[in-house]
N, C-alpha and C positions, 0 to 999 in steps of 0.2 A: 440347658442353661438359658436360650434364647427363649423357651415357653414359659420359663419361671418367670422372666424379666419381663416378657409379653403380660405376661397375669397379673405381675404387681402394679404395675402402670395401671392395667385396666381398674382394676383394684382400689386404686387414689381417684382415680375419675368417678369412677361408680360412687366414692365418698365423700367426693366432692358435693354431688348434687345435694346433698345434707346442708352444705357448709355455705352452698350459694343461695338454699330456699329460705334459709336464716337470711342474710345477706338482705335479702329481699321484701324479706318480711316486714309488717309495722310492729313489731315486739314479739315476747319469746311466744314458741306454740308449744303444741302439745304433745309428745309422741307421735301420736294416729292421724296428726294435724300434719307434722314435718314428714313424716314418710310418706303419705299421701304425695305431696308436691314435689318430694324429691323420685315418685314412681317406684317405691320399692316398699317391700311388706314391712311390721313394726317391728318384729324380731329381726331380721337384716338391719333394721335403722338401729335398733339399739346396739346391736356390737359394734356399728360403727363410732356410737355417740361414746361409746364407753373408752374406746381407744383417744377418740376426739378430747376428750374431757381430760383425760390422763395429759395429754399433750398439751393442755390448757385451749386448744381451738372452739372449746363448748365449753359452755357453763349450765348447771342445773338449779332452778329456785327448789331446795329442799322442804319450801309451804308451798308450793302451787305446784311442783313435780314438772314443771315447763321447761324448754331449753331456748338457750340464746347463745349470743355469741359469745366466746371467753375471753381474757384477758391475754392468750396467744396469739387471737387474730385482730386482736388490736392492734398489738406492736408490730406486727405483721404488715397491717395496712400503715399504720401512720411513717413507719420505717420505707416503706414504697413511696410514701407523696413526702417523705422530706428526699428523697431520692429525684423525686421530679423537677426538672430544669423548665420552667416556662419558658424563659428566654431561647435556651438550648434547642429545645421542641420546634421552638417556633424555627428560629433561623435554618431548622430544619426542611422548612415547608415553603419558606419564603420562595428560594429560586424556581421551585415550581409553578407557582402563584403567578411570579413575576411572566416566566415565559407562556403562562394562560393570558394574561392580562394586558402585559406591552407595556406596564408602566412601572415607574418606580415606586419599590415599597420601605417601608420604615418601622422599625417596632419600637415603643418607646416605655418605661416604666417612669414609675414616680420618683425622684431621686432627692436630693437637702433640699434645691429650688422651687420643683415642681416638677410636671410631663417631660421627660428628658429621652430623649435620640439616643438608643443605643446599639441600635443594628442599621445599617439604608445597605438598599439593593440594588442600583441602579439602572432604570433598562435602558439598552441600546439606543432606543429612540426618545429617550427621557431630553426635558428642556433642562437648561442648568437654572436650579434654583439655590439660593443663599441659603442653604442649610445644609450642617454636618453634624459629624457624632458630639455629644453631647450637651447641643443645642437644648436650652428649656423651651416650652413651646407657652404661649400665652391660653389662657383659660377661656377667655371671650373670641376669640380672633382665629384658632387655628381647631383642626377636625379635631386633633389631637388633646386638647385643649379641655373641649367640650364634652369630649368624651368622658375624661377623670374626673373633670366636675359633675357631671351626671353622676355617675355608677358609682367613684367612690365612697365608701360609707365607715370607714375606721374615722375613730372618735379625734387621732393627731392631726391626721390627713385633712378633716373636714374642716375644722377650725383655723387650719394654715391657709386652707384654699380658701375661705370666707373671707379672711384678709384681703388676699392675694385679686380676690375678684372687686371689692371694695375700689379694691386701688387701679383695676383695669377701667371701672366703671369712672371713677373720679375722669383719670386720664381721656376714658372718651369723649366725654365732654366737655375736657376743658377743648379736648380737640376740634368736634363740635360733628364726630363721626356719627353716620349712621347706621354703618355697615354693622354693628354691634351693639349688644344690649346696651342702655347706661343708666337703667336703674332695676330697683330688684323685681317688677313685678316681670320687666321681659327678660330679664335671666332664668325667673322662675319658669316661663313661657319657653325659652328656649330649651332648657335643660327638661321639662317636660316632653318635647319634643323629641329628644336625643334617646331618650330612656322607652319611650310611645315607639319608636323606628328603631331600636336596640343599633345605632350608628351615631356618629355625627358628621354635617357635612358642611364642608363651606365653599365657598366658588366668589373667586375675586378680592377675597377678605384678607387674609397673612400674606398674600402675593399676588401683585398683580395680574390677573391671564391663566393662576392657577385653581386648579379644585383640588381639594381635597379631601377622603372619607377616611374615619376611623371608628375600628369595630371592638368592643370591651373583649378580655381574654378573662373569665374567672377562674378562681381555685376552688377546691374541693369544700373549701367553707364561705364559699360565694364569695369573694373577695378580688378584687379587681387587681388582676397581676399584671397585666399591660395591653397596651392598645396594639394593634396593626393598623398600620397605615397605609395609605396607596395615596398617591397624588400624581397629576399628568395637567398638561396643558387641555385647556376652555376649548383648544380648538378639537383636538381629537380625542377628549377624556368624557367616557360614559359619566354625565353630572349627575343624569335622573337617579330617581328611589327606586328601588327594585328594577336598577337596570343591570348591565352584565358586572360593573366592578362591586355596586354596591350588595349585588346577589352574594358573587364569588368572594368577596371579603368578608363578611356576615357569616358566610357557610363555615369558611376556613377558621373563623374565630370560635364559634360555636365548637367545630369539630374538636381544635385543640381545646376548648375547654371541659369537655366531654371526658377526653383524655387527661386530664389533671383532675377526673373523678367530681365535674361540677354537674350537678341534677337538676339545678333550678330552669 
């Protein structure tokens, strides 16, 4: 019984490689095309493909005789990424992150207001700063901020935020700030830059004496699902670009998004 069960296994694996060189592919191929890449002769590929098809995981064009993927392993895949937690994922990696780094980290999504705090991590040697769970974070002024303005791209989002930054820009000025864009050509300038460095980073700006850097999290249809934050004090907080926090936060964001099936 153990050698049967050993064989079927291997069995799914060996027809797997079918299912992933599809996968892989830029549109359907052709027989002697797929079995090629998946390593196995074209009579072994087709009983595979025959079974596959049955089960709906392949689909065959009956004018061009190509195979592609089926309407099984769609609901397959799309069933796995409504199953994915970004937030979950993340908070997941956070306390790692945290005891790499020494500093306090934050993840935040877009909520009714804007950039909204919904996880902090706080480390040991963290200064205390004015901010808690579900703080909105300003557009112009905080890493967090600048990050959603960049990367966001849904058509609600964008047009709330173009408000929203309107009315930061108004405010800076009448404040007579210049820590901050306050008009559109150096927002435009700014938010080039954020998207240029795949971060955004501020030092001195939402907080006195603090830095701050936050790195986009996308989903599987490129979609900006939330930021990671890390912030520490000016005195002992890596501020540079491609220094240890802004490396190791970047990586960490990339990696989860990797993992929510994002290719871009």
């Amino acid at each position: 019984m153990a050698s049967k069960a050993r064989a079927g296994i291997q069995s799914v694996e060996v027809g797997f490689a079918l299912l992933d060189a599809l996968a892989h592919a830029s549109g359907p191929l052709m027989l002697r095309d797929l079995a090629a890449l998946a390593g196995m002769s074209a009579a072994k590929a087709h009983r595979y493909l025959v079974s596959f098809q049955r089960l709906g995981l392949v689909a065959q064009d009956s004018a061009t005789t190509r195979y592609d993927l089926g309407p099984g392993a769609l609901k397959l895949g799309l069933a796995s990424l409504s199953r994915m937690d970004a937030v979950r994922m993340a908070r997941e990696r956070v306390a790692a992150l945290n005891a790499q780094l020494g500093h306090t980290l934050a993840l935040a999504v877009w909520g009714n207001h804007g950039p909204t705090i919904v996880h902090w991590d706080e480390s040991p040697q963290a200064v205390t700063v004015n901010l808690r769970l579900g703080d909105v974070m300003p557009l112009l002024s905080s890493a967090t901020g600048r990050c959603f303005a960049a990367f966001v791209q849904r058509e609600g989002k964008v047009d709330r935020m173009a408000g929203m930054i309107r009315e930061e820009m108004e405010r800076a000025r009448r404040l007579g700030r210049t820590d901050v864009p306050s008009t559109a050509a150096q927002v435009k300038a700014m938010l080039d830059e954020v998207r240029t460095r795949g971060a955004a980073r501020v030092v001195d700006t939402l907080l006195p004496g603090i830095v701050g850097f936050c790195a986009p999290v996308f989903d599987a249809d490129g979609h900006m699902v939330l930021g990671m934050v890390a912030l520490g004090s000016a005195a002992t907080f890596d501020a540079d670009w491609d220094g240890a926090v802004d490396r190791s936060l970047r990586a960490a964001a990339a990696q989860l998004s990797n993992d929510l099936g994002y290719t871009g």
